[in-house]
N, C-alpha and C positions, 0 to 999 in steps of 0.2 A: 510861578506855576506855568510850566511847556501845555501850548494847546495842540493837540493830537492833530496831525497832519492825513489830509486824506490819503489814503493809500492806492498807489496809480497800478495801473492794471496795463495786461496786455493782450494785445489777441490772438487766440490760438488757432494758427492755420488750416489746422486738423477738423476740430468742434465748434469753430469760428465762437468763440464763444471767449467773454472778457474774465483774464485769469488774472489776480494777485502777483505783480513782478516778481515778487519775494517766490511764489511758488511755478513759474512759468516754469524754468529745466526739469522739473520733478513733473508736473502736470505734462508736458509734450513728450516727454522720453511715454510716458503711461498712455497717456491716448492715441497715439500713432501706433504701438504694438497691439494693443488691446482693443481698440473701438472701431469700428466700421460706420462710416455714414451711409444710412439707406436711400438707395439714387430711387425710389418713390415716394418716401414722406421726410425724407431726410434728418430722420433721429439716427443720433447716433446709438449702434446698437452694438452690443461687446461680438469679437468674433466667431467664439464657440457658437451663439446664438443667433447668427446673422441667418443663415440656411433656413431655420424656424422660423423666424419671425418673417422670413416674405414667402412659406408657406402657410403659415396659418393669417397672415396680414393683407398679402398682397396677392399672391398668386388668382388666376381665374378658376371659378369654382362653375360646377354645373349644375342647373335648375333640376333638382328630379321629379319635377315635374313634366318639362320640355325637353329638356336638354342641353337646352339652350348656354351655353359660355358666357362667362363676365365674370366681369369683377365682384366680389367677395362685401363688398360695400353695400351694393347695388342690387342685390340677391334678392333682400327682404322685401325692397319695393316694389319689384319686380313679379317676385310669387302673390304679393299683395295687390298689386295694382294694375301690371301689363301680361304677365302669363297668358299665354293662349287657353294653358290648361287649368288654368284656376279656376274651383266649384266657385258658381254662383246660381244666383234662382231666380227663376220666373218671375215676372211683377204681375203675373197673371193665376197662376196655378202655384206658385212657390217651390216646383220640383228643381233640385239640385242638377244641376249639368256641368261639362267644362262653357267658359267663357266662347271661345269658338264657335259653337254651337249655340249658344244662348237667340242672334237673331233669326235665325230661321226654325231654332221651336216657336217662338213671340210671336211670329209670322203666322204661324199655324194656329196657337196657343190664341191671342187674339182675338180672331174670327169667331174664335166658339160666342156663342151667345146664353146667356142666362134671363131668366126670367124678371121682371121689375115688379115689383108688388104694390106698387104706387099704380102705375098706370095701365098695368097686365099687359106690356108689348115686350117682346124678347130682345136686348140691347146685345150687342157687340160685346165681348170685353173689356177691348181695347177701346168703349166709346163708353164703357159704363161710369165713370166717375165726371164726365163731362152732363151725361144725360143726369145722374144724379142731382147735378147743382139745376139744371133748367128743370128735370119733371115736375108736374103743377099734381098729378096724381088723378088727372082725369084722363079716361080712356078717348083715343082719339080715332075717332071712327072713319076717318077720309084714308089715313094710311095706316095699312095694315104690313102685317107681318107674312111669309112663304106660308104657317102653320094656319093663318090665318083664312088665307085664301082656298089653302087644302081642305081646311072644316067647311068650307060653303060650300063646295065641290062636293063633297061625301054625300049620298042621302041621308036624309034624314034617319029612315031605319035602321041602317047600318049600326052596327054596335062599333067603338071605338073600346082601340088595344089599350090595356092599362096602359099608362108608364111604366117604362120599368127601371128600376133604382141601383144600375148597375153602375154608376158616375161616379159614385164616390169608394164603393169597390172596386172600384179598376183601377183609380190611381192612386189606392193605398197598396194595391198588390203590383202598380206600374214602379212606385215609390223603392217598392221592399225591393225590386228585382234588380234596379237601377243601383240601388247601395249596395245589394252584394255584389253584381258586376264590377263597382269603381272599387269596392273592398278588394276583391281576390285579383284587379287590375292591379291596382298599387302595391298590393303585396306579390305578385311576381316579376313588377319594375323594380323594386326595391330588392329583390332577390336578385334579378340580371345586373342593377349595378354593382350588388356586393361583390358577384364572380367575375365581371369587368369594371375594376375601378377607374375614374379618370385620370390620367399623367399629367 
């Protein structure tokens, strides 16, 4: 009984790639007319489809968000994680903006102050969740609040102005006005790139 010999191979200069001796003149005569290697990820790709495949593969694509140039790869990180222009939102108020913009509304945003219902002093925003974990829920009467000092000031007689409850209408109608602006933005970026594509 003959035991079957391994079958030696050779390599192809073309596809660098180990071919069957027996099949090497037929394999290199067909890869060298037929296949192209791609000088950036270096598959080989057939001729007819070399053009396509390093524009849909490799070519640099633009952010249409920024505009910004890169690589095709690198795109979705990019719009996901370093765009200038990518919506993100307030860790204060929750309103949607570009990234750019994000620390000097925060700045502004911040400051505002809301009420504590624990200890009835008006806290920072930006200090609310620290005051949260220390408040004991007792009013502290040594430091006061601007609001605070301004009611000792008043007379007595003086009638005090309601509140008025315009906080939370204004930033559902600041909300609404902000999304149709970034709507009818992006839909006539989206328009100006259709009628200039990028080369």
């Amino acid at each position: 009984m003959a035991v079957a010999s391994e079958e030696t191979t050779t390599m192809c200069n073309h596809c660098n790639r180990a071919i069957p001796s027996l099949n090497y003149d037929l394999h290199s005569v067909h890869c060298s007319r037929n296949l192209e290697k791609c000088k950036v990820c270096g598959d080989m790709i057939p001729k007819k489809h070399y053009d396509e495949h390093f524009s849909n593969t490799h070519a640099p694509v633009a952010c249409s968000l920024c505009s910004e140039t890169m690589e095709r790869e690198v795109l979705a990180i990019h719009k996901g994680e370093n765009c200038p222009q990518r919506i993100v939102t307030c860790e204060f108020c929750e309103f949607p903006l570009p990234a750019i913009d994000l620390a000097e509304h925060q700045e502004v945003c911040g400051n505002r102050t809301e009420l504590c219902h624990l200890c009835n002093r008006y806290i920072r925003l930006r200090e609310r969740y620290n005051h949260e974990i220390r408040c004991t829920g007792v009013t502290n009467n040594i430091v006061g609040t601007s609001r605070d000092v301004r009611a000792a000031e008043r007379p007595q007689g003086a009638p005090r102005r309601p509140p008025q409850d315009y906080s939370r209408r204004r930033l559902m109608f600041t909300i609404a006005i902000t999304g149709i602006a970034v709507i009818l933005g992006s839909l006539l970026f989206q328009r100006k790139t259709e009628n200039n594509p990028v080369h």
